[in-house]
MDAnalysis code that builds the backbone (N, CA, C; Angstrom):
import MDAnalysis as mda
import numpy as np

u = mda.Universe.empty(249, n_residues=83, atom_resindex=np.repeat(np.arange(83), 3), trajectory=True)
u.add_TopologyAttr("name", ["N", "CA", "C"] * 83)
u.add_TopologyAttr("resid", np.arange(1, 84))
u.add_TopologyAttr("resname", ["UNK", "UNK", "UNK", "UNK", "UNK", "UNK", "UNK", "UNK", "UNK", "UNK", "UNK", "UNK", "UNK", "UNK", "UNK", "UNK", "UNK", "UNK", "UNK", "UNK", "UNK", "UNK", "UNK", "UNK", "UNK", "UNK", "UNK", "UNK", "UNK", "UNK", "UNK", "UNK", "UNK", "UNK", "UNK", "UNK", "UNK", "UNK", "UNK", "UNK", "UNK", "UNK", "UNK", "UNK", "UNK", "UNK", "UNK", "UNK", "UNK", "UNK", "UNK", "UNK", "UNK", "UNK", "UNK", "UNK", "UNK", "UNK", "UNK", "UNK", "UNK", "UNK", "UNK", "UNK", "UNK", "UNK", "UNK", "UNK", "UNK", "UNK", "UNK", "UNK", "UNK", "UNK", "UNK", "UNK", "UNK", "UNK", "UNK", "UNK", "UNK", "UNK", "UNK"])
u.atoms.positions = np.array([
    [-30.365, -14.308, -108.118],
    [-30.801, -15.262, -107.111],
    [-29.758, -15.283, -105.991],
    [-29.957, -15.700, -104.957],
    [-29.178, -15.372, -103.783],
    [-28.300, -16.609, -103.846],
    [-27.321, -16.577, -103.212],
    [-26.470, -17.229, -103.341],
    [-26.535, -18.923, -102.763],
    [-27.265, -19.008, -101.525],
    [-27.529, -19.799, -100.468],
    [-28.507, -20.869, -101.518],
    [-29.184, -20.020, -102.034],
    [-30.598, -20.571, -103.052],
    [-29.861, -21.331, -104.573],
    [-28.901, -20.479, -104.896],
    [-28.272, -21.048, -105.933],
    [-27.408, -21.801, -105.794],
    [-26.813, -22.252, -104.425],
    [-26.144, -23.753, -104.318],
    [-26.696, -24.844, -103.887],
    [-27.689, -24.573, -103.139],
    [-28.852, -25.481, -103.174],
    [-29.812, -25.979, -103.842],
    [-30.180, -25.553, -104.971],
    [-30.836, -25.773, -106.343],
    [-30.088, -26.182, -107.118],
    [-28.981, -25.877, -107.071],
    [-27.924, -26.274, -108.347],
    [-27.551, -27.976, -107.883],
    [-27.508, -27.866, -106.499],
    [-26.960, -29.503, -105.872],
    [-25.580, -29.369, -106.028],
    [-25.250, -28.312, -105.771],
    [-23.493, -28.081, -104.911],
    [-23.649, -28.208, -103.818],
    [-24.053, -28.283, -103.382],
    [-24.405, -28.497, -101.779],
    [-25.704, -28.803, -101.100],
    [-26.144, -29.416, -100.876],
    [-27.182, -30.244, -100.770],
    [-28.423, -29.703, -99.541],
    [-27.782, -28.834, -98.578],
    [-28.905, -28.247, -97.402],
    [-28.483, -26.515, -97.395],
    [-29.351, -26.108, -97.531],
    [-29.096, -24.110, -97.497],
    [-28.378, -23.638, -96.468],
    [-28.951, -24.239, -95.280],
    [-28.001, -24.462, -93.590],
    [-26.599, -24.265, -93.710],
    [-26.219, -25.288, -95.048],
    [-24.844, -25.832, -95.005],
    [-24.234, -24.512, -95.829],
    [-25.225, -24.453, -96.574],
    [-24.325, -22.829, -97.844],
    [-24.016, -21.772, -96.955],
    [-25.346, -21.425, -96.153],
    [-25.215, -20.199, -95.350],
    [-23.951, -20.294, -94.541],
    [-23.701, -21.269, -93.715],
    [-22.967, -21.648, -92.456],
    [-21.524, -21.326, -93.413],
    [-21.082, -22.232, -94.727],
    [-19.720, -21.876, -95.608],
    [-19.474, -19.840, -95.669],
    [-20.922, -19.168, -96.298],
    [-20.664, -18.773, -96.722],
    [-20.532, -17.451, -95.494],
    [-20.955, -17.612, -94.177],
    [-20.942, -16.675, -93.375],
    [-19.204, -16.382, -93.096],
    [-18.694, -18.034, -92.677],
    [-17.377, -18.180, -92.631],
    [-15.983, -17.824, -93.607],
    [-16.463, -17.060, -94.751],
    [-15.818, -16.748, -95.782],
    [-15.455, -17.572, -96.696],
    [-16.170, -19.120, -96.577],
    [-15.780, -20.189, -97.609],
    [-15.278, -20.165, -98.861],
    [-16.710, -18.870, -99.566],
    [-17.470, -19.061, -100.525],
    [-16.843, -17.879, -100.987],
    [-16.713, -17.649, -102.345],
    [-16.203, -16.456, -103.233],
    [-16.982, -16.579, -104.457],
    [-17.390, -14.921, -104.579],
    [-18.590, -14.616, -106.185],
    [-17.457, -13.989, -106.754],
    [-17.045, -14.233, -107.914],
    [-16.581, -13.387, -108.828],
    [-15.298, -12.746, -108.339],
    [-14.592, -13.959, -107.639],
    [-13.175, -13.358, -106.423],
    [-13.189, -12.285, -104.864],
    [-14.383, -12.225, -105.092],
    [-15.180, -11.471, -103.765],
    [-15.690, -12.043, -102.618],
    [-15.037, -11.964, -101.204],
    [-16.180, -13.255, -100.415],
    [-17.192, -12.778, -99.957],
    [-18.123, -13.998, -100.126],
    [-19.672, -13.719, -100.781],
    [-20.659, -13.559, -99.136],
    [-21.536, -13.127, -99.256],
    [-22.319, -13.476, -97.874],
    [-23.402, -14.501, -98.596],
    [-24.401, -14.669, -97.544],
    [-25.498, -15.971, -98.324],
    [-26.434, -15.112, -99.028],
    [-26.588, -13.663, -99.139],
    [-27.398, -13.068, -99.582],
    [-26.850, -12.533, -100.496],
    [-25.654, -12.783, -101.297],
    [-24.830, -12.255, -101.759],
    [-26.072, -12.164, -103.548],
    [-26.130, -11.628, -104.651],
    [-26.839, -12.106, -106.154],
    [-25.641, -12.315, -106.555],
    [-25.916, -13.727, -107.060],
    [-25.206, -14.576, -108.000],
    [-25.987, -14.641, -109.531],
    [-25.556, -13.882, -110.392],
    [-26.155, -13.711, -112.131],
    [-25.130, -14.700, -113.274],
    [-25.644, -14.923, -113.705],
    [-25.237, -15.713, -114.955],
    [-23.558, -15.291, -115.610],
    [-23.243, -16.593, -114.988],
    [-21.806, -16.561, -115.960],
    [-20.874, -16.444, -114.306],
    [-21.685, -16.418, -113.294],
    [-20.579, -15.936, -111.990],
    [-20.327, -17.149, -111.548],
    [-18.783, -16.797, -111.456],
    [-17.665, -17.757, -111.321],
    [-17.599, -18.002, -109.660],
    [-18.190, -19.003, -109.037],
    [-18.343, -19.482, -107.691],
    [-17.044, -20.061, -106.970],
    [-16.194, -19.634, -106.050],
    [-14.624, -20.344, -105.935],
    [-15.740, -21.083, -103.937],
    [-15.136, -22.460, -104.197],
    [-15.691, -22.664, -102.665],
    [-14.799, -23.333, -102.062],
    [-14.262, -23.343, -100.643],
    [-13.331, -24.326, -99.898],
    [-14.349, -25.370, -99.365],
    [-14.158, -26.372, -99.462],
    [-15.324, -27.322, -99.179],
    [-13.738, -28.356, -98.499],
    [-13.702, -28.472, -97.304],
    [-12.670, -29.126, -96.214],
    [-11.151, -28.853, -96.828],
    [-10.801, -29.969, -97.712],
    [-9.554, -29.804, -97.791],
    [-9.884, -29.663, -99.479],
    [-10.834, -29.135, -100.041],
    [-11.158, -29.051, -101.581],
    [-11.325, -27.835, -101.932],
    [-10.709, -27.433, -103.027],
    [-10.826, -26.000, -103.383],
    [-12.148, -26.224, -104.697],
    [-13.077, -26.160, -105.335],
    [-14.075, -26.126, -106.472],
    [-14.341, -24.921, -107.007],
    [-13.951, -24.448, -108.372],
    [-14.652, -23.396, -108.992],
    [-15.584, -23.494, -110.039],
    [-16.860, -23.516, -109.891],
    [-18.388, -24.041, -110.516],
    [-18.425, -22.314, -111.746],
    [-18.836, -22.357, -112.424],
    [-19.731, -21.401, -113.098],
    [-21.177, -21.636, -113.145],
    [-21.202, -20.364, -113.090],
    [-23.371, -20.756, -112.794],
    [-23.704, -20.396, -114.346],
    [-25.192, -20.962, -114.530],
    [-26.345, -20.700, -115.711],
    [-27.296, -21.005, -115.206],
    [-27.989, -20.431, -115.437],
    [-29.629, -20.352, -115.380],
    [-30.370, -20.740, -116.544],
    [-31.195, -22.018, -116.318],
    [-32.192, -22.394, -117.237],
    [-33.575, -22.780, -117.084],
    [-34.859, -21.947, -118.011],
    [-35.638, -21.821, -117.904],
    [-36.526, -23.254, -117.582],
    [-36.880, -23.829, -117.049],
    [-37.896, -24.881, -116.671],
    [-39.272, -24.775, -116.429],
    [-40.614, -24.688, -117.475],
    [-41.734, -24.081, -117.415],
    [-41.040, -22.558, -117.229],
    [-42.050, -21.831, -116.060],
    [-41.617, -20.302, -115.547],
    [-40.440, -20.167, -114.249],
    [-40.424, -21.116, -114.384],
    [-38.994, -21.032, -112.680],
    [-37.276, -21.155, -113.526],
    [-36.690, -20.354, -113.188],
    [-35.081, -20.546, -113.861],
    [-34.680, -21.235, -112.578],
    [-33.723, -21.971, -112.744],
    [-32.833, -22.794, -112.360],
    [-31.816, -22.954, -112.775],
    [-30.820, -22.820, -111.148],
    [-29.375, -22.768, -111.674],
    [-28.792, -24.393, -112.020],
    [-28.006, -24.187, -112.720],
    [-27.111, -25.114, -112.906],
    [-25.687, -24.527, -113.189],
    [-24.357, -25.571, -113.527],
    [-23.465, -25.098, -113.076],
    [-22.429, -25.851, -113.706],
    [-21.313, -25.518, -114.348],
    [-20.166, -26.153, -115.041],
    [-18.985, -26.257, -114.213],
    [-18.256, -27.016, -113.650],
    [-17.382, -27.102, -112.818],
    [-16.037, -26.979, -113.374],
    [-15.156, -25.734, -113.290],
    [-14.140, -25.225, -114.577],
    [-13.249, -26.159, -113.627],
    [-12.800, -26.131, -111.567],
    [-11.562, -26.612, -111.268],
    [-12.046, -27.791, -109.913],
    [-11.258, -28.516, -109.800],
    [-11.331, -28.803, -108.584],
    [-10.487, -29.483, -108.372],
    [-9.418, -28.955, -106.979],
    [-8.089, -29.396, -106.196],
    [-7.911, -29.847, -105.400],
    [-7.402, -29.931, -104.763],
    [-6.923, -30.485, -103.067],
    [-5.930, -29.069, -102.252],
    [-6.091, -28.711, -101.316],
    [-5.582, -27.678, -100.980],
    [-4.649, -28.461, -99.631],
    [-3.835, -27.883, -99.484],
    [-3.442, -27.957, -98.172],
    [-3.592, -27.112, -97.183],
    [-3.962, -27.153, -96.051],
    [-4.115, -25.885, -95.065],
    [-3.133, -25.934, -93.857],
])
């Protein structure tokens, strides 16, 4: 699933606008890689995001609901960064 789609479904971020816009800017990191919004994000990928002065590293899962999977997401860190 694309990346933009899987932080917006998951409710890490609440508008796709907002994922794309992080993730064009290099916010966003898949698997220590920075991600584009079209980036596939698969099960078990470790999401690193700068969200202002917050560093968050989410793990994704996917769970079946009827026929639609949906991500959800375990939140392993979250810091305060200084910039």
């Amino acid at each position: 699933m694309r990346l933009d789609l899987v932080l917006k479904q998951s409710g890490i971020i609440k508008r796709r606008t907002v994922a794309k816009a992080l993730a064009e800017n290099g916010k966003i990191f898949v698997d220590g890689k920075v991600a584009k919004p079209s980036t596939e994000v698969k099960e078990n990928s470790v999401l690193t995001l700068y969200l202002g002065i917050h560093l968050i590293e989410v793990e994704i899962h996917f769970e079946l609901k009827g026929k639609k999977e949906v991500p959800t997401f375990i939140e392993l860190s979250k810091k305060k960064v200084n910039d």
